[in-house]
N, C-alpha and C positions, 0 to 999 in steps of 0.2 A: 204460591210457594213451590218453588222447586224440588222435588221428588223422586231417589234414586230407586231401582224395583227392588231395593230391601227395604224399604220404607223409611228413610235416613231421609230429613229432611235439610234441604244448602241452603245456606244461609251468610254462607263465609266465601270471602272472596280474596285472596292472596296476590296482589299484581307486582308483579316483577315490571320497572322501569327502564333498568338496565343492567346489562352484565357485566359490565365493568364496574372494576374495584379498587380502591387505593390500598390495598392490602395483601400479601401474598399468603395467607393462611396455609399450614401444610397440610392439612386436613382436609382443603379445598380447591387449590389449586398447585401448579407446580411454580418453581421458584420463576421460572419467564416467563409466567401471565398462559393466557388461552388463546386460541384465534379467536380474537372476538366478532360479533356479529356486525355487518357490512353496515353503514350509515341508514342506506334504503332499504334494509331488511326488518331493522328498527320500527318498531311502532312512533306514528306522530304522537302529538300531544291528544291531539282532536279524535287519534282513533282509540286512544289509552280512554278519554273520556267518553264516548259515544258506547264504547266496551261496557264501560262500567255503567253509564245510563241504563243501559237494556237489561242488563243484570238485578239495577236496585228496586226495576221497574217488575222484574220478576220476583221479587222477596227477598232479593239479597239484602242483606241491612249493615252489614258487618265489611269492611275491606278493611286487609293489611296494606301497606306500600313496603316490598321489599325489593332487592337487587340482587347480584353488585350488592353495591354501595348506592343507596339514593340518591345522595345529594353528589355524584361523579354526573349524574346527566344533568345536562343544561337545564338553568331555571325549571330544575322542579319544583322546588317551594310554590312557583307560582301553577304548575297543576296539582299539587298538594291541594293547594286554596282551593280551587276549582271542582274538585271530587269533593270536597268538605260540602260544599254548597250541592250536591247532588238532592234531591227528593226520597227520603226514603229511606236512607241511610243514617242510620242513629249510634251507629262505631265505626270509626275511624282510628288506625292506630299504624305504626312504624317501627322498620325494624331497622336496625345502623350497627356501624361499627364506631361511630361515634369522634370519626376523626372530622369532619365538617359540618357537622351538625350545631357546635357550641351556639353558633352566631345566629343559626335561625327559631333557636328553643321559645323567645317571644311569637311569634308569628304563628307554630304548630301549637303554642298554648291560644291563640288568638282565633285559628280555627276548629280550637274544639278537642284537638286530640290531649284522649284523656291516657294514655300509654306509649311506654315507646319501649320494646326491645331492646337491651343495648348486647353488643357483641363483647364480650370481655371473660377469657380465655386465662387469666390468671392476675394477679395482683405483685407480681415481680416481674421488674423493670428487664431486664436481662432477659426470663423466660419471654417476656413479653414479645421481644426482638426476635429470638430462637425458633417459635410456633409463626406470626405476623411476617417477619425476617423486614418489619421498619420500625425506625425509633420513633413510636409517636404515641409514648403508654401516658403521659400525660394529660395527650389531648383528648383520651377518652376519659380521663377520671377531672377534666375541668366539663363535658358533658355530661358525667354521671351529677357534678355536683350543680349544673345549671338544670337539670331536668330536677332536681330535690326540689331545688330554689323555688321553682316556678310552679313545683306542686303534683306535678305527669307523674303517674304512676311508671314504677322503672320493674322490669324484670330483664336479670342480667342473665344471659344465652353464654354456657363454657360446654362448651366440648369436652371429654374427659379422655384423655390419651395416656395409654400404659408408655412410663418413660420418658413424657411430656411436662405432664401437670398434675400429677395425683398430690405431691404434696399443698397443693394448689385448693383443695375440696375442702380442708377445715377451717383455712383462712377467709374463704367465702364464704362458707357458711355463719361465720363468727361475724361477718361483714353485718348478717339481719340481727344482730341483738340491738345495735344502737339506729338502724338507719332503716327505714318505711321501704325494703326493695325484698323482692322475690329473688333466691334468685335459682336456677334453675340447672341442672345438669344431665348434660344431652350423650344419650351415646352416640362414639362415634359411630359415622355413616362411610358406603365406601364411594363417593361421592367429591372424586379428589383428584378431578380434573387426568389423573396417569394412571398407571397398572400397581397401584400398591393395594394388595388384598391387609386388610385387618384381620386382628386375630378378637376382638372384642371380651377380652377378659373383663376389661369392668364393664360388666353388663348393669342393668337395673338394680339386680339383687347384689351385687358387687358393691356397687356405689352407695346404694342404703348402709350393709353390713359395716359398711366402713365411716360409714358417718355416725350409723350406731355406737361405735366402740368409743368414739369422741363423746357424744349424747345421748347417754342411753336414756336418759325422759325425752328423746325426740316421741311426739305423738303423730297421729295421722290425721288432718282435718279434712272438712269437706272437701271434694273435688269441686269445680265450676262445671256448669253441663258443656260435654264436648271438649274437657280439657284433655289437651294431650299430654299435662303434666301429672304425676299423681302426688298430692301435695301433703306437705309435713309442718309443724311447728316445733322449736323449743320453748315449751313455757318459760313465759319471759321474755322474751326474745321480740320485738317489734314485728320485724318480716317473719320472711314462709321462705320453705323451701322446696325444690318439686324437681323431680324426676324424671326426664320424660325419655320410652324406650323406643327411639326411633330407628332402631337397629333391628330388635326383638320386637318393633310392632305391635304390640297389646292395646293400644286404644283404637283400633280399625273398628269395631263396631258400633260404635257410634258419630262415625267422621261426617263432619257437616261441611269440608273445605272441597275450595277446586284452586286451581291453581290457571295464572295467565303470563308467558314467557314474555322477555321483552321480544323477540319478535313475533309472538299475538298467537301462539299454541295454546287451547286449551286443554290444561290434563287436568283429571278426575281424580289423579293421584301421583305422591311423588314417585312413585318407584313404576310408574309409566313410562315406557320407552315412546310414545304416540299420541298424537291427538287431534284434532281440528285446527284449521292455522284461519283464529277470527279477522286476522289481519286480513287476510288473502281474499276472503269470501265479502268484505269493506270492499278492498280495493276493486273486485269483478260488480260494485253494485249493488249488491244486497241489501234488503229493508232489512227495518229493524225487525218485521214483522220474521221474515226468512233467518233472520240470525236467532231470533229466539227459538224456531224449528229447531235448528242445529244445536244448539245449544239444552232442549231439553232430550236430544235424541243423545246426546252424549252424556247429559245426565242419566240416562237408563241404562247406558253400557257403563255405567262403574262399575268396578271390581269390588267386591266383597270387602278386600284386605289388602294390603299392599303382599302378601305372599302373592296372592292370585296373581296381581299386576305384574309383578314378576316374573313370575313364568310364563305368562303369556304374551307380552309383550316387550321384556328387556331386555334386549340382547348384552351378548359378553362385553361390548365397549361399551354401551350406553351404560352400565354400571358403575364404570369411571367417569361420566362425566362427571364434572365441574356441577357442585349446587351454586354457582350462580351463572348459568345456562339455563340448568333447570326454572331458579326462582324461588327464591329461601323460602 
């Protein structure tokens, strides 16, 4: 088992495939896309897997596949398959924005994945275009409803932006009374590809109070260990709903994730300016034996809390990057 020196045990593994996206979110990127990462800088398929081998081989048991957009890189579906089949690993789960996904929903049920993220930032058509800035609000609510069908657990990922989409939070939330989804609301992050600072009025306690006023029998249920949501019910109500402050940071002490860039960085945390490039250290040769080295010397240097990571290693621009550079 992996072991950072505050005694946090990794178990979770977040792999970024690629950082291209079919999507221009404004929350994450600017409206002309990013410079994205060169062809040969790109992780192969072979070294995304041998990555993640050595990992589930160390006690990792848990990987995300996030981006980008997953299914923007070539035939991942079929190293989807390939990681599913790993030893070791007993969760496998995805995150999307769910504009390409509809058609492979049999195949991620076929290997196992029992969740999937979806990205969905509000339930109007219009607003949908406005934050996204492409018309394809359809094609994520014919994924929302092929992922029901088939049975995956859905928890749905909304940013919450002052001016955006507040009026956006009760209609979601009304979403869990009839239909088996989570769904969840994120603060934003300054993570947005240019120099626009946030001013985060709705913060955690923001977005509860306000949901409150809507549901005042909203209760609080158990959390899951290591959730970075803090999670609600309204009795009655089928789903859950959950809060997660990843602005204001509140669930850093007991973080069990690492994170792996599509070009093969590994950080210990998101608000890491730095890290080890697993790709590079592949590419000069390295056993697995020499990669596991580096990989539990980097688990010792985690940061406490993404505060710490921050000021010690995130400079003024890297706080603009793009989270799909980083790796959702």
């Amino acid at each position: 088992m992996l072991t950072d020196k505050f005694g946090r045990n990794i178990n979770y593994l977040r792999l970024a495939i690629v950082d291209r996206c079919n999507l221009r979110c404004t929350y994450c990127m600017p409206e002309n896309g990013l410079t994205w990462i060169k062809q040969n800088e790109l992780m192969t398929d072979e070294e995304m897997l041998r990555i993640c081998s050595v990992f589930t081989k160390m006690g990792v048991d848990k990987i995300r596949i996030t981006g980008g957009e997953p299914f923007v890189r070539k035939n991942s579906i079929e190293l989807i398959r390939k990681i599913s089949e790993l030893d070791g690993l007993t969760d496998l789960s995805l995150t999307t924005n769910g504009l390409l996904t509809e058609p492979y929903i049999p195949e991620l049920k076929k290997f196992g994945i029992k969740s999937v993220n979806l990205s969905l930032d509000t339930l109007d058509k219009d607003r949908f275009f406005k934050i996204t800035r492409r018309n394809s609000f359809d094609k994520v609510m014919e994924t929302l409803d092929g992922l029901l069908q088939h049975h995956i657990k859905v928890k749905i990922n909304t940013v919450v932006m002052e001016n955006e989409n507040i009026e956006d939070i009760i209609p979601l939330v009304e979403l869990t009374k009839d239909l088996p989804v989570d769904v969840r609301f994120i603060e934003e992050m300054p993570f947005n590809g240019g120099d626009t600072d946030i001013s985060l009025k709705w913060n955690f306690s923001q977005i509860y109070r306000y949901i409150k006023e809507y549901f005042p029998e909203i209760q609080k249920i158990q959390d899951p260990k290591n959730s970075t949501a803090y999670n609600y019910n309204v009795p009655g109500f089928t789903g859950n709903i959950g809060i997660i402050a990843a602005y204001t940071r509140s669930f850093c002490g007991d973080c069990n994730r690492i994170r792996i860039t599509p070009s093969g960085i590994l950080r210990t945390c998101l608000y890491e300016g730095t890290g080890i490039n697993l790709k590079d250290e592949i590419r000069m040769g390295k056993t697995d034996e020499e990669l596991k080295d580096i990989i539990i010397n980097s688990i010792q240097n985690k940061p406490k809390d993404g505060w710490e990571a921050q000021k010690e290693s995130l400079t003024a621009s890297q706080i603009h990057q793009s989270m799909a550079t980083i790796g959702g």
